[in-house]
C-alpha positions in Angstrom: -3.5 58.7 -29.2 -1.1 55.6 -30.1 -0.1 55.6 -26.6 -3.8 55.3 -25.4 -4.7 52.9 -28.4 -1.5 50.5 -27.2 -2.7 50.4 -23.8 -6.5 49.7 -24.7 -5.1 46.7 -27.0 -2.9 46.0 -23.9 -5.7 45.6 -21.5 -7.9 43.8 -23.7 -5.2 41.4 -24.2 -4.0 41.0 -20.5 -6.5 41.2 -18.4 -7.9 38.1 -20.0 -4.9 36.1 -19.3 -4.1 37.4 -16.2 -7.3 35.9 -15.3 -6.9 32.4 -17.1 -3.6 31.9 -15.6 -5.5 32.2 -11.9 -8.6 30.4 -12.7 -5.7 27.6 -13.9 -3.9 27.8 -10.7 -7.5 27.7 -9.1 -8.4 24.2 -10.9 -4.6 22.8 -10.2 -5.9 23.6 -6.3 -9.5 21.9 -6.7 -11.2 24.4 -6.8 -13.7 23.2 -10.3 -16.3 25.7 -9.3 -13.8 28.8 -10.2 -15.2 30.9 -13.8 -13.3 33.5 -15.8 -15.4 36.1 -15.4 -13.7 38.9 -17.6 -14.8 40.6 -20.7 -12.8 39.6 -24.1 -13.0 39.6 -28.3 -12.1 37.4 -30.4 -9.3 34.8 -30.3 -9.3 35.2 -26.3 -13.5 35.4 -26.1 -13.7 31.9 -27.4 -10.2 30.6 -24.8 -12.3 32.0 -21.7 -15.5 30.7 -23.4 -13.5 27.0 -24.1 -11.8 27.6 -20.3 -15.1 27.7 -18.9 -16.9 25.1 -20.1 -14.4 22.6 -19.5 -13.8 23.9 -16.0 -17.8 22.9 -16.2 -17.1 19.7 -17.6 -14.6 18.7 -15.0 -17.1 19.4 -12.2 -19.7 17.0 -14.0 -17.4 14.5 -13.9 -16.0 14.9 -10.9 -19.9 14.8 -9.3 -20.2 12.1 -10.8 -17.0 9.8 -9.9 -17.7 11.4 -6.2 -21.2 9.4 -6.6 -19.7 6.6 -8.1 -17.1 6.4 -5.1 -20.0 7.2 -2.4 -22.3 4.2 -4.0 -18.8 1.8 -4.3 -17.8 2.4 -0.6 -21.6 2.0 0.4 -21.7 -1.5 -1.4 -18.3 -2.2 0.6 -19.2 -1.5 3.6 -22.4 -3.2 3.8 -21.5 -6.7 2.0 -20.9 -9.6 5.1 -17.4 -10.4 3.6 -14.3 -8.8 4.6 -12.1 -6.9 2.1 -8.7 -5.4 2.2 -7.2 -3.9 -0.2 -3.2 -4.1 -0.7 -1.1 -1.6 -2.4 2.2 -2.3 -4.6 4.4 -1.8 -2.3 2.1 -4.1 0.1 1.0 -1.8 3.1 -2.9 -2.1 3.6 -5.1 0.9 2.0 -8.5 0.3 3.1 -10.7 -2.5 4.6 -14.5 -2.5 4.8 -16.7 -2.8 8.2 -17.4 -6.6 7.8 -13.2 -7.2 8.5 -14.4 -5.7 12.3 -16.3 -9.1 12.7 -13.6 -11.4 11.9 -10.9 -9.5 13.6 -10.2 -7.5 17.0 -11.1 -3.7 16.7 -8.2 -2.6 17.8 -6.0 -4.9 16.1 -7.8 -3.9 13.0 -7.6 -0.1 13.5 -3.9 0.3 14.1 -2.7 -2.9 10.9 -0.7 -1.4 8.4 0.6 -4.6 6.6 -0.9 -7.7 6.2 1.6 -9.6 9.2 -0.4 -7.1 11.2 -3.4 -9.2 10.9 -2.7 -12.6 10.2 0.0 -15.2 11.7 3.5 -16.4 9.8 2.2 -19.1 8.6 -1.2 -17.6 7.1 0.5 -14.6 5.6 2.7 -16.7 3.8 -0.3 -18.5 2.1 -2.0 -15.3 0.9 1.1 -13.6 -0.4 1.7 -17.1 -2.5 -2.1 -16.6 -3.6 -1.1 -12.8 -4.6 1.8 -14.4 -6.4 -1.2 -16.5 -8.4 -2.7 -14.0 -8.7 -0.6 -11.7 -10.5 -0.2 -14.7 -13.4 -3.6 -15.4 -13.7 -5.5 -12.6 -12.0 -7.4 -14.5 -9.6 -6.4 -16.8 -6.8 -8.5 -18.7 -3.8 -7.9 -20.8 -1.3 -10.1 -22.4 2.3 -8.0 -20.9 5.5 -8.9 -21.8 9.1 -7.2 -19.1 10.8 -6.9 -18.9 15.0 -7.0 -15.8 17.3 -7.9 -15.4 20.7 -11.6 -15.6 20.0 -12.3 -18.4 17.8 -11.5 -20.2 15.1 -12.5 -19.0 11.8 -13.2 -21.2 8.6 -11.9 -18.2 5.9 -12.4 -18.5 2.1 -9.7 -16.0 0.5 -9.8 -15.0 -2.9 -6.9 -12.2 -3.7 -7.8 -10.5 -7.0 -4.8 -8.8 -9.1 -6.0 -4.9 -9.9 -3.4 -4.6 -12.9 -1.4 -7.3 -14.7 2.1 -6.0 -13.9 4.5 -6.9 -11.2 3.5 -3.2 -9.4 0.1 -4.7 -8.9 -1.8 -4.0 -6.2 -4.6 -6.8 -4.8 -7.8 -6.8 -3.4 -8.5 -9.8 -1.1 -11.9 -10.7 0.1 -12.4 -12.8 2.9 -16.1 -15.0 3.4 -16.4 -16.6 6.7 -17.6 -20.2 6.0 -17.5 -21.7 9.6 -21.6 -21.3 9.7 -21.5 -23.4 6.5 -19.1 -26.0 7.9 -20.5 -26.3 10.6 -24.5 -27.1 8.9 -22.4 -29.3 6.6 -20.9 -31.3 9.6 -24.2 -31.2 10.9 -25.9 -32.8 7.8 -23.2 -35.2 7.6 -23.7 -36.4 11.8 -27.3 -36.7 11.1 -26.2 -39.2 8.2 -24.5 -40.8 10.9 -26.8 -41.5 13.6 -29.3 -42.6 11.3 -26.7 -45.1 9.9 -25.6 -46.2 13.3 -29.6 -45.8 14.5 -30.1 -48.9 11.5 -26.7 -50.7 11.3 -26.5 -51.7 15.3 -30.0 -51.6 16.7 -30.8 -54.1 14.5 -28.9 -57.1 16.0 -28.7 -56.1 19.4 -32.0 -57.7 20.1 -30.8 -61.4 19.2 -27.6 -60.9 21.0 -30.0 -59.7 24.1 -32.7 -62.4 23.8 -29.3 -65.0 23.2 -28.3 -63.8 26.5 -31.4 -64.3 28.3 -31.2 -68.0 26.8 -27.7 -68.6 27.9 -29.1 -67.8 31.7 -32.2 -70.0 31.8 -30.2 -72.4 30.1 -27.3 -72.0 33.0 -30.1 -72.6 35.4 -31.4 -76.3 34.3 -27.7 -77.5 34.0 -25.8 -79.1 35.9 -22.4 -78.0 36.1 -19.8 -77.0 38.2 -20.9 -74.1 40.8 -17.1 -72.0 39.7 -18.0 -72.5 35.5 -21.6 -71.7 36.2 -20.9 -68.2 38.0 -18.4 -67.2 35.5 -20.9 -67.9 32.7 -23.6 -66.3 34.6 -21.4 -63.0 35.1 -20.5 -63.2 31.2 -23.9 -63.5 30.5 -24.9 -60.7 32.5 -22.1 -58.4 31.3 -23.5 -59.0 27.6 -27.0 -57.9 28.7 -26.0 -54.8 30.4 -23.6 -54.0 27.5 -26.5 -54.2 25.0 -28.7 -52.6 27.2 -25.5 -49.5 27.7 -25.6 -50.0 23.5 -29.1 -49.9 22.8 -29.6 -46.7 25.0 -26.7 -45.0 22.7 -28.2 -46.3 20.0 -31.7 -44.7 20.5 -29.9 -41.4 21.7 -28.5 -41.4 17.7 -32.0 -42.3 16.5 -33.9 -40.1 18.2 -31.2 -37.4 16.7 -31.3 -38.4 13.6 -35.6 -38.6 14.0 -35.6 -35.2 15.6 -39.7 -34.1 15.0 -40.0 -31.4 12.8 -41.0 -27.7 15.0 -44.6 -27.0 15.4 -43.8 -22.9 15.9 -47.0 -20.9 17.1 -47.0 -17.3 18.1 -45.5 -17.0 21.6 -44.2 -14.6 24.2 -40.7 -15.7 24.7 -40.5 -14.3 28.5 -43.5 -17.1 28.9 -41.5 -19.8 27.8 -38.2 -19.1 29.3 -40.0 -18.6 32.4 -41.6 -21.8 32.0 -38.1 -23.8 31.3 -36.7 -22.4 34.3 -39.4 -23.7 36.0 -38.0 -26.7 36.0 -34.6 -25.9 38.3 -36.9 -24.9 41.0 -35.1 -25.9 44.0 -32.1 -27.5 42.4 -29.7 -24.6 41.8 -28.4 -24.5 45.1 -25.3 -22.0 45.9 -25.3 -20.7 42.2 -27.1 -17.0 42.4 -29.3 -16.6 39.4 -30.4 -13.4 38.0 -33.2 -13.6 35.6 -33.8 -10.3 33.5 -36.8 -10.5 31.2 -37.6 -7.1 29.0 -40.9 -6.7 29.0 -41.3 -4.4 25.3 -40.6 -7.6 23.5 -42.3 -8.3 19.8 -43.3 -12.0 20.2 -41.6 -14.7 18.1 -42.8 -17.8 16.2 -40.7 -20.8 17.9 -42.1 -24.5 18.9 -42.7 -23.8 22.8 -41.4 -27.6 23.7 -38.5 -27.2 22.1 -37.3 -24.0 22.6 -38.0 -25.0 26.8 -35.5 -28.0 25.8 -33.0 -25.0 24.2 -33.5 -23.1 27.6 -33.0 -26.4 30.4 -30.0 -27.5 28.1 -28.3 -24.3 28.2 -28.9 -23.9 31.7 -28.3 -27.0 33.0 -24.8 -27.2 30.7 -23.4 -23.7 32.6 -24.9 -25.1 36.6 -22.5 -28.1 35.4 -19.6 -25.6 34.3 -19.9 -23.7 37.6 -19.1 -26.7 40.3 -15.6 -26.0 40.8 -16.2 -21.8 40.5 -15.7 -19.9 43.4 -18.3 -17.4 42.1 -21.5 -19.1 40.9 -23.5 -16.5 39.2 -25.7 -17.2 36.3 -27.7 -14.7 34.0 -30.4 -15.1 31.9 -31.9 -12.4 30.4 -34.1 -11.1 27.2 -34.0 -7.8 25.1 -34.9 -7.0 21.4 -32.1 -7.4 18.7 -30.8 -6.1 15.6 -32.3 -6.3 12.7 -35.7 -7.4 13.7 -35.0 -9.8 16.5 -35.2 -10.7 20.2 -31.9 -12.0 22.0 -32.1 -14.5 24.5 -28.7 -14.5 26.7 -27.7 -17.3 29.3 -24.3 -16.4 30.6 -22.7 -17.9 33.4 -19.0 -17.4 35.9 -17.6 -21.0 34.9 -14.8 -22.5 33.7 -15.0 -21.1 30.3 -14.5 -22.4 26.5 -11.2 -22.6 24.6 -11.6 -21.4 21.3 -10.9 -25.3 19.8 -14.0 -26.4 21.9 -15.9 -23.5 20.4 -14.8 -24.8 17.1 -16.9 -28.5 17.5 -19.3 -27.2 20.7 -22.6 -27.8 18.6 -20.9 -31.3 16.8 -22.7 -34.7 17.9 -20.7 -36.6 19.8 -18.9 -33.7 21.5 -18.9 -33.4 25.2 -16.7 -31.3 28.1 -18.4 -33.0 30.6 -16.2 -36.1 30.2 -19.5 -38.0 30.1 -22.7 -38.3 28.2 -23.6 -38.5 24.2 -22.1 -35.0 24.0 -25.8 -34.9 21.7 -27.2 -32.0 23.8 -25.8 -29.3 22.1 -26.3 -30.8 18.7 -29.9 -30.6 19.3 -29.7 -27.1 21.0 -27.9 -26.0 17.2 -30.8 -28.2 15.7 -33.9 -26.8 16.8 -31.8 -23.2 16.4 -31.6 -23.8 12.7 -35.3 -25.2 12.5 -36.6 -21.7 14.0 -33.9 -19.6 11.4 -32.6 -18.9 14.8 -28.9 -18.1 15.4 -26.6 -18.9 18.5 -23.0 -17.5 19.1 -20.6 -18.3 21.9 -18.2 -15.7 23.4 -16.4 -15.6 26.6 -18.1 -13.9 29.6 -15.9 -11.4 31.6 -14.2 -11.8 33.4 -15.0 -15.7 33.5 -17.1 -18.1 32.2 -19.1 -18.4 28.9 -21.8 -16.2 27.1 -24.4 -17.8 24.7 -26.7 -15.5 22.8 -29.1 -17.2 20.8 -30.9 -14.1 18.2 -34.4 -15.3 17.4 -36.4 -13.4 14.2 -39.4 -11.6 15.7 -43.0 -12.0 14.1 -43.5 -8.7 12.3 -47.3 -8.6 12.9 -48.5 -5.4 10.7 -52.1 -5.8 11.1 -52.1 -5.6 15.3 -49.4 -3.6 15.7 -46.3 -3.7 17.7 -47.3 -5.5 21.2 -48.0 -3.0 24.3 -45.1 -2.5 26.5 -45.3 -4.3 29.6 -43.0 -3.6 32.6 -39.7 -5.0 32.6 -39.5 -8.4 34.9 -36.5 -9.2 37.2 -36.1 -12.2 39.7 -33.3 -13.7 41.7 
């Protein structure tokens, strides 16, 4: 009897904690789902009791930080700036999608440490930011930073997780360039209309002066040598003001640009209508027009977006005079996000990523000659329309500029009926 009492007792004592000390080594694994499922009195029925619910408890919370981390990484990975975020010991632990836009896939995918992404020069400056950032727990500074590609306007701010010297830092990088570069353009438009007011007004007394000195020349009597040198000085200063006032009305008309007058339009009509234009005078360069035929239609002023079309066009025939393969393409196709892409792409001599940097800047030219104002006004209707253009470099020559254009959601009528896809050469 005592023996059978003692192991009773024993088994109601045991078989308990046998089971607690596996449904601990269960949790220790991660395994929050596990429940003592034995039967107990007393002391022990309330430790399995107590065991289980905070074995329930743990999974709650751990649901719950597992949403919390799902909806954080979520947030990461959609915002437009790039974030990377640096461990104590200083080796890269995560970066968000956006960091793929400002940096080479590649590049990106195999970076461990931060000289894996950035130059000498510009790690230095964001490991003195960290350095900021661990005494006041927020640094920032503007960066331009130079790859391959292009030239990047970068605001940095490194953020200090824990105020201790085994910090480690997030860093969030905002491209700016777009912002520079509408600031520039605000500030050229100042400019022109400045210039526009400043010289045009006294170029007409010094022409009409000119125009005096010559009659004048005429009803003297005077040396035939003096009089032909003061006829060829007079001449040079009309021709000069003439060369001035033709400058001058280039800035004006900039600065005067008419506002866009958009109407509903079929973009293949328009392009087709700017090319239009080169009929007959793109000799030797083979052009391959590829117009999708699916396409929503856009709200864009049809004038000006033909002027976006002959400028582009006429910018890569010029690029192409020296290339031994002339080929340009122009072609259409719907976009991202809601939008239509309109691609001009052409086998010249190509963009260097400084050029890139002031290509749609007044006054900027590769041509060696002209106002350099056509591509300012190419950026300038752009922005009127909420349209966006990018340069990249064609392959294996040449340059590629897509222009994204917002369609016109039309949710009355519908989505427009396919028509069959266009291509000419």
């Amino acid at each position: 009897m005592a023996t059978w009492i003692a192991l009773f007792f024993s088994k109601q004592i045991g078989i308990p904690i046998t089971a607690l000390l596996h449904a601990a080594g269960e949790v220790s694994k991660g395994n929050l789902k596990h429940r003592v499922k034995v039967r107990a009195i007393d002391e022990l029925a309330s430790l399995v009791r107590g065991f289980n619910e905070m074995t329930q408890e743990l999974e709650a919370n751990s649901r719950e930080l597992d949403a919390r981390r799902r909806f954080t990484e979520a947030i990461l990975e959609s915002i437009p700036t790039g974030v990377i975020s640096i461990g104590a010991d200083g080796y890269i632990r995560r970066v968000n999608r956006a960091l793929g836009r400002m940096f080479p896939a590649a590049q990106l995918a195999t970076a461990t440490r931060l000289e894996d992404l950035f130059s000498r020069e510009d790690t230095a400056e964001i490991k003195y930011l960290m350095k900021r950032a661990r005494r006041t727990g927020l640094a920032s500074r503007q960066l331009e930073m130079r790859n391959e590609r292009q030239t990047l306007h970068l605001a940095v701010t490194v953020s200090a997780l824990e105020e201790k010297l085994t910090s480690g830092f997030v860093i969030v990088l905002e491209d700016t360039s777009e912002l520079l570069r509408a600031q520039k353009a605000a500030a050229w438009h100042e400019v022109a209309r400045r210039v526009a007011h400043e010289i045009k007004n006294p170029l007409t007394p010094m022409a009409l002066s000119a125009e005096r000195l010559s009659r004048q020349l005429e009803r003297l009597q005077i040396p035939p040598e003096n009089s032909r040198i003061l006829n060829e000085c007079a001449s040079t200063i009309s021709r000069s003001v003439e060369s001035v006032k033709t400058l001058v009305d280039e800035f004006s008309q900039f600065a005067r640009f008419p506002a866009a007058q958009p109407v509903r339009s079929d973009l293949n009509e328009v392009v087709e209508a700017a090319l239009a234009v080169f009929h007959g005078r793109l000799d030797g360069i083979d052009m391959r027009v590829q117009l999708a035929g699916d396409l929503p239609p856009v709200n864009i002023d049809r004038d000006q977006f033909q002027r976006v079309v002959v400028n582009l066009v006429d910018n890569a025939a010029e690029a192409m005079q020296d290339a031994l393969v002339k080929r340009l393409l122009i072609t259409t196709q719907a976009g991202a996000a809601e939008t239509v892409e309109l691609l001009i792409a052409d086998t010249g001599c190509g963009i260097s990523a400084d050029e890139k940097e002031k290509l749609f800047l007044p006054y900027f030219s590769t041509k060696g000659r002209g106002t350099g104002l056509g591509l300012a006004i190419v950026n300038h209707i752009l922005s009127d329309h909420g349209a966006q253009i990018r340069v990249e470099d064609n392959q294996p020559t040449g340059a590629r500029f897509t222009i994204e254009i917002p369609a016109l959601l039309d949710a009355d009528n519908g989505d427009p009926a396919p028509k069959p896809v266009v291509v000419t050469a």
